[in-house]
Backbone bond lengths (Angstrom), bond angles and torsions (degrees), N, CA, C in turn:
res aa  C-N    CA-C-N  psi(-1)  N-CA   C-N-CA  omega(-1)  CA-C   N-CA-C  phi
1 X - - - 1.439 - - 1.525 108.16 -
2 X 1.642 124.88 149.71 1.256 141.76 -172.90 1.277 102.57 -87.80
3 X 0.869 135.29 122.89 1.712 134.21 -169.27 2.003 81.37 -88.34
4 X 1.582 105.74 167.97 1.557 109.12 179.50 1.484 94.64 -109.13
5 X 1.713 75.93 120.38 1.995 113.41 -176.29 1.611 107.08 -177.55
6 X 1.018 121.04 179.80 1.479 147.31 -134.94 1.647 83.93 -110.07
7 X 1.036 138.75 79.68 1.358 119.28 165.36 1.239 121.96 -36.20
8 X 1.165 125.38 -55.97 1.484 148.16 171.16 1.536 98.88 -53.36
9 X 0.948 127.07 -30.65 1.481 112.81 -161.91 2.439 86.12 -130.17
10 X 1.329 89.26 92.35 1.449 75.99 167.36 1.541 145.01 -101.02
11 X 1.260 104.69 28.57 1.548 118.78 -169.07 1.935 85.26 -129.52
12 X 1.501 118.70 29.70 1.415 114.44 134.54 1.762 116.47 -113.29
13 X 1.321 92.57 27.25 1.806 89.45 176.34 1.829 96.70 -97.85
14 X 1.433 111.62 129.83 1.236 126.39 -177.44 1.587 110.58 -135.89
15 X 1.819 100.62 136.17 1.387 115.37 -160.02 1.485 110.76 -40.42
16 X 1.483 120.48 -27.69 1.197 109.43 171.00 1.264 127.99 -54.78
17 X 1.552 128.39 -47.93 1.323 132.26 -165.62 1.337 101.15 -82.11
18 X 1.535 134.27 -29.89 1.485 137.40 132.51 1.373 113.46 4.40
19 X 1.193 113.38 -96.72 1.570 142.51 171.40 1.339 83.61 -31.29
20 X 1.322 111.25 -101.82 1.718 126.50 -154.25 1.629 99.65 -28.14
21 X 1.239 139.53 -64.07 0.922 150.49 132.26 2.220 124.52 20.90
22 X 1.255 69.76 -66.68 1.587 89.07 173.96 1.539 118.42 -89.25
23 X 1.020 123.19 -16.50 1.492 144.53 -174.91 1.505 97.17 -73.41
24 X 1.436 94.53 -64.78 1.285 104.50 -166.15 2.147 117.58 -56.19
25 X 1.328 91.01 -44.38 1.253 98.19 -161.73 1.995 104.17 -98.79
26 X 1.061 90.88 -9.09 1.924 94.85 -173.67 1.705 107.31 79.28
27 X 0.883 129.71 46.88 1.436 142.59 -168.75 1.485 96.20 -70.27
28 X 1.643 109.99 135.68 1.568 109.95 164.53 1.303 110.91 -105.21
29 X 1.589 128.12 -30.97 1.209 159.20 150.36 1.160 144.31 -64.18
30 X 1.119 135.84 121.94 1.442 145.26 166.29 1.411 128.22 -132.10
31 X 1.027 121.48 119.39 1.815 143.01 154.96 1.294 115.32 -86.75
32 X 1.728 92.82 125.29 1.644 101.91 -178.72 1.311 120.99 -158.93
33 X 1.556 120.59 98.89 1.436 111.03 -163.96 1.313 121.40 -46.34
34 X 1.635 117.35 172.43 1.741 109.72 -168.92 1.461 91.98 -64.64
35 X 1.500 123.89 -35.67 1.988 87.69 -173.96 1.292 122.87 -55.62
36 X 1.472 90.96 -28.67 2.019 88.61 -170.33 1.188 97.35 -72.22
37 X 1.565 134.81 -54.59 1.493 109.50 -171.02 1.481 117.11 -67.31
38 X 1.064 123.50 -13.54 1.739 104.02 162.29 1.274 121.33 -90.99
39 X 1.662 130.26 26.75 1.131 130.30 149.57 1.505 103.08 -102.89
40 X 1.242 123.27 -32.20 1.698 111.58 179.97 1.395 105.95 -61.10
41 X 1.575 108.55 -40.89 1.345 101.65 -179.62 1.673 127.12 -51.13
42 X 1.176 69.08 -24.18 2.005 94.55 -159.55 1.559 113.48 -75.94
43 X 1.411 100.71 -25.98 1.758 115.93 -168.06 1.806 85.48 -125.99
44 X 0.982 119.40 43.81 1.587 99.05 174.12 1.854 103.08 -124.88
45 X 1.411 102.25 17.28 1.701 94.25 152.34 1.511 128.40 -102.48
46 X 1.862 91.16 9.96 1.394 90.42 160.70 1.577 143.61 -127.16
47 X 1.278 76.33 52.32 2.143 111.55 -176.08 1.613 79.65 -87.15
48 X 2.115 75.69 138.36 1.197 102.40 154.66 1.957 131.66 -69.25
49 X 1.064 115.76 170.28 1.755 95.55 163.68 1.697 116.71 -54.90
50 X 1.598 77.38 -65.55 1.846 75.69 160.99 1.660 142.39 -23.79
51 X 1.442 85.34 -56.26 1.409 93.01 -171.53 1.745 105.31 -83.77
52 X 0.958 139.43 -22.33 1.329 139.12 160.36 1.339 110.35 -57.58
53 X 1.387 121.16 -54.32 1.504 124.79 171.31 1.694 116.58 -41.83
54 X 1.539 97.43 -35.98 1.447 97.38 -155.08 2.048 82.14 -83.49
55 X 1.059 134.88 -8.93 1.812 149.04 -164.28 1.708 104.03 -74.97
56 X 1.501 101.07 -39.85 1.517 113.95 -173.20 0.984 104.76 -90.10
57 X 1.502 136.16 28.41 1.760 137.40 169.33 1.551 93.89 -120.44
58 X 1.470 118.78 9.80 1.557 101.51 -171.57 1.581 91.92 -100.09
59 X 1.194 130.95 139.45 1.512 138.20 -167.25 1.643 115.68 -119.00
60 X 1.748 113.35 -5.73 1.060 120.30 -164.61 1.756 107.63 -167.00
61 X 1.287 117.10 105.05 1.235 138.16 169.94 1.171 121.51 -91.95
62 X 1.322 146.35 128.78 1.643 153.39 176.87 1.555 113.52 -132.20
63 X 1.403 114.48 149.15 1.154 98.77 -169.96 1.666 80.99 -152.64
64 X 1.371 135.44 173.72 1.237 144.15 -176.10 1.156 132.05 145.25
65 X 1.398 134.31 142.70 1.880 144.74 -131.80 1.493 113.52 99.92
66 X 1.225 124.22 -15.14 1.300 102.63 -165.31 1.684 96.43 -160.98
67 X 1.615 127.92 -168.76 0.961 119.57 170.70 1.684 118.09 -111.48
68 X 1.220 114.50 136.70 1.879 102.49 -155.86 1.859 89.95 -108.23
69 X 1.610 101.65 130.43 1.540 102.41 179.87 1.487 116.97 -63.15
70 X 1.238 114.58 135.87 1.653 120.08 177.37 1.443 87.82 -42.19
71 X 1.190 158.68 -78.33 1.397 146.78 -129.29 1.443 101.17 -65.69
72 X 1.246 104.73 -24.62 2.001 102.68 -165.39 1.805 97.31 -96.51
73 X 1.079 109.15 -24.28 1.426 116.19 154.07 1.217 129.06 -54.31
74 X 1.480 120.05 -37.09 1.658 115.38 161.21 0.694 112.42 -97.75
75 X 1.441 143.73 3.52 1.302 125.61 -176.14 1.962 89.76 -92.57
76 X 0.964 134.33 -12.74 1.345 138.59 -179.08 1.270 125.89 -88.79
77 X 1.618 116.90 -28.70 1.105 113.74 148.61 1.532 115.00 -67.61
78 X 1.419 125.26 -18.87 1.645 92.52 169.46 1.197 124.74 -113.56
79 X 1.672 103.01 45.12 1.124 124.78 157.69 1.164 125.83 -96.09
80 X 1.208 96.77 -28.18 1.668 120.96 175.80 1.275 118.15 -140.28
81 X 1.604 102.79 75.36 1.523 120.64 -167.19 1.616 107.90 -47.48
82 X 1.373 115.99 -52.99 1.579 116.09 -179.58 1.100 134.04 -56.74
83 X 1.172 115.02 -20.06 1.480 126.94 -137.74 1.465 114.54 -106.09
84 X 1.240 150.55 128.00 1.270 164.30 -171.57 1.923 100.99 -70.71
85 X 0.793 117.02 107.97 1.548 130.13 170.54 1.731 118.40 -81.90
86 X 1.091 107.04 107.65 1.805 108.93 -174.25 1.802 94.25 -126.07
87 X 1.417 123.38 137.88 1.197 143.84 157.31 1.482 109.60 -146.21
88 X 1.517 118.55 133.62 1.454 116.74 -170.89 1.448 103.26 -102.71
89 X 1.533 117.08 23.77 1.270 100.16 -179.04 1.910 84.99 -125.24
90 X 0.487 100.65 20.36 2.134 86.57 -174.97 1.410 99.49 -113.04
């Protein structure tokens, strides 16, 4: 599922629509180029409980195009406490 954001424009995808996203569909997975994860990162103090809850069912993160900074890398695992983090460019 397409979380609601800008395909074209991916550094308007924010942890919320993430969540919402994953809620909706039971998501174990997520792909998200480095812009998008440094806007989830960026907007992810404003998850609900919910929606954080619904963050710790994601088991598998990918990211790729570019190189994503180790810092935006942890800040994503504790976004997604469970979840195995793979990018082939970092």
């Amino acid at each position: 599922m397409t979380p609601d954001m800008s395909v074209t424009k991916p550094a308007t995808l924010t942890a919320s629509a993430v969540a919402d996203a994953a809620l909706v569909s039971e998501a174990t997975m997520f792909f998200g180029s480095p812009a998008a994860l440094r806007n989830v990162v960026a907007t992810a103090g404003d998850l609900s409980a919910k929606q954080t809850k619904a963050l710790r069912h994601i088991r598998l993160v990918l990211s790729a195009g570019a190189p994503v900074h180790p810092d935006i890398l942890d800040s994503v695992q504790s976004i997604f406490p469970s979840a195995e983090i793979h990018t082939p460019t970092a």
